[in-house]
N, C-alpha and C positions, 0 to 999 in steps of 0.2 A: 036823433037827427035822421030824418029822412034821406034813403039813399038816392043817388041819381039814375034818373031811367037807363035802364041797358041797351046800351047798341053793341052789335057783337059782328065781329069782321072774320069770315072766315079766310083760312089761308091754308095750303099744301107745299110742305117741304118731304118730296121724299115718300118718304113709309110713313110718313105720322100726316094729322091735320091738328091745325091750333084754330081754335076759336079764341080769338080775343075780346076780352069785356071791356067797353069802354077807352079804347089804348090802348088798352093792354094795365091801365090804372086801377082797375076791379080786380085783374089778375088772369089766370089762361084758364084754358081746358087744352090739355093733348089729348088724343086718339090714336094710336098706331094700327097698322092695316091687319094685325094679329091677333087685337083682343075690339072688344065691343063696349068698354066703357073707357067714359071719358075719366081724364084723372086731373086734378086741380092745382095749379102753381099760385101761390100767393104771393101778393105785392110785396118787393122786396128784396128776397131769398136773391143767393145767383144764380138760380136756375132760371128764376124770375128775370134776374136781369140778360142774361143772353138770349131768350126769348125776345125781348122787349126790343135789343138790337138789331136781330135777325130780322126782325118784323118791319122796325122806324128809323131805322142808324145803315144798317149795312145795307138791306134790300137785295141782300144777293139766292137767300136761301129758299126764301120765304114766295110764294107766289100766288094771288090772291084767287080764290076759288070762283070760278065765273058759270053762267049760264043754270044757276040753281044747283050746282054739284053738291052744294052742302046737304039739300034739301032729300039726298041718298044716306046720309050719315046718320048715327043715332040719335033721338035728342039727347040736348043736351037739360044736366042733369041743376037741381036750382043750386046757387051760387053758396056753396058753406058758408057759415062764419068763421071767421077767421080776423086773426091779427096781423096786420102789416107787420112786417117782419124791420124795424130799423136797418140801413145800411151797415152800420157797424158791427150789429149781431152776427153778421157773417162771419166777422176776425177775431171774434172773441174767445178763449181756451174754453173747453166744455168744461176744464176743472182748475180751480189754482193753482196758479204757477210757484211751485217754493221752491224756499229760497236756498237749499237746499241743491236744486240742480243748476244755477246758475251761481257763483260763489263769488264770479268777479264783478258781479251787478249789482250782487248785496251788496260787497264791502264798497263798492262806489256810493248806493246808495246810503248805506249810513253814516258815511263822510259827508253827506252832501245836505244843505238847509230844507230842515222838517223831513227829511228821511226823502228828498226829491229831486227827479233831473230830468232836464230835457234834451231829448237827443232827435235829430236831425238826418232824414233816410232820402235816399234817394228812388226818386218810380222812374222805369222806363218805359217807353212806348213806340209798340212798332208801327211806325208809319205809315208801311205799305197793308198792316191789318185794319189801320184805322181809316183807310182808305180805300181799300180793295176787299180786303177779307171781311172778318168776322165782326169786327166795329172794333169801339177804344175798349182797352183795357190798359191801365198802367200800374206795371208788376213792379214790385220789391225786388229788388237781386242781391242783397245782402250786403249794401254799403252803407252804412252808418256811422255817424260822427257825434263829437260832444262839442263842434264849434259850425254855427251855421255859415260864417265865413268858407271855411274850408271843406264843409258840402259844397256850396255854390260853386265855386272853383272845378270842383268835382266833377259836376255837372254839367260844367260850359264845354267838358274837355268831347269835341265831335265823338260819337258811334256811327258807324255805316246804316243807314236804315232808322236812327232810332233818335229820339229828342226825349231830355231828359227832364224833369222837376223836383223841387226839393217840398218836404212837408215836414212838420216836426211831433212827436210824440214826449207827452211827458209821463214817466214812469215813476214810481212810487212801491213804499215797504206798509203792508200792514198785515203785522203779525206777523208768521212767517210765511207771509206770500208776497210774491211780488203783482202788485194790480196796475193796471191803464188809468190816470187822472186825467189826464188829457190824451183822448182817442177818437178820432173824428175824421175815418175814412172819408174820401167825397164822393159825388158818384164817377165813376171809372175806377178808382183807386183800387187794387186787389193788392191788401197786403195784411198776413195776422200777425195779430200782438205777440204772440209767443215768438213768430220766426225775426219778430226787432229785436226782443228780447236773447235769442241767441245767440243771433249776430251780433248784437253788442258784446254778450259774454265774449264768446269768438275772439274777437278784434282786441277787447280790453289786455287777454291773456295774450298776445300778440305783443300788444302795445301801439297798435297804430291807427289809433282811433283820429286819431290827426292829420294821415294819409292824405294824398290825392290819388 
């Protein structure tokens, strides 16, 4: 497949400069005022994506290079290949979760049909970032549930500053690991699989996985 021609938008945050390819959708180049080569962000990564806000979301940081300034700067270098990095890839354990450190997810788990459950987290998000700062991000804070009833609930209950969503993850036993069957951050979402997975342990040995 032919790639699409590059347009590249330079911008100055600071100590660094970002070229951006296409949106920011090809991916970046930073440059810091300290070294002389560019370095490459791929589509995707979070590093990727706080660029990509700083740049089209927030506009606070980012200020777009005028009057030829860029044309001081090194060139820049031709675009690697590289693989798009899936959203997801970013929450995923680098190694298996076993089953082993988590004792009360297993023993849920293997009570549960086909060795599976679905549990129910909540994201929160700071308003005044998604508005003034740094753009959206909607973080995990370690509330989880085994009834999506009593997430929602959960959820409705006001934070000062913050508005809440529910999302649901289903986890799964194979072998002795504990894996994500259903795992499907979306964009904003910042939350890894392992940190559901201990919060549920967490909570389960508790017992109030039922809370509000």
């Amino acid at each position: 497949m032919r790639k699409p021609p590059l347009k590249v938008d330079y911008y100055r945050d600071g100590s660094r400069w970002v070229a951006s390819l296409n949106k920011g959708s090809q991916g970046f180049f930073i440059l810091y005022s300290n070294t002389e080569r560019w370095s490459f962000v791929a589509p995707g990564s979070r590093r990727w994506d706080s660029l990509h806000q700083d740049a089209y979301f927030a506009h606070h940081d980012f200020c777009p290079c005028h009057d030829g300034e860029e044309q001081d700067l090194p060139l820049l270098p031709p675009v690697p290949e590289f693989n798009s990095v899936s959203w997801k890839e970013n929450f995923l354990p680098e190694k298996a979760l076993s089953t082993d450190a988590y004792p009360m997810v297993t023993e849920l788990l293997h009570g549960s049909p086909e060795q599976q459950t679905r549990v129910w987290i909540i994201l929160s998000e700071d308003q005044y970032e998604t508005l003034h700062g740094d753009g959206c991000f909607r973080y995990f804070g370690n509330r989880v549930f085994l009834s999506e009833s009593d997430a929602c609930v959960a959820a409705a209950i006001p934070e000062g500053g913050q508005s809440s969503s529910v999302t649901s993850v289903v986890i799964g036993l194979d072998g002795d690991a504990i894996v994500p069957v259903m795992f499907e951050p979306a964009v904003f979402e910042h939350y890894d699989f392992e940190n559901v997975v201990s919060a549920l342990d967490e909570w389960i040995a508790l017992g109030v996985t039922d809370r509000t």
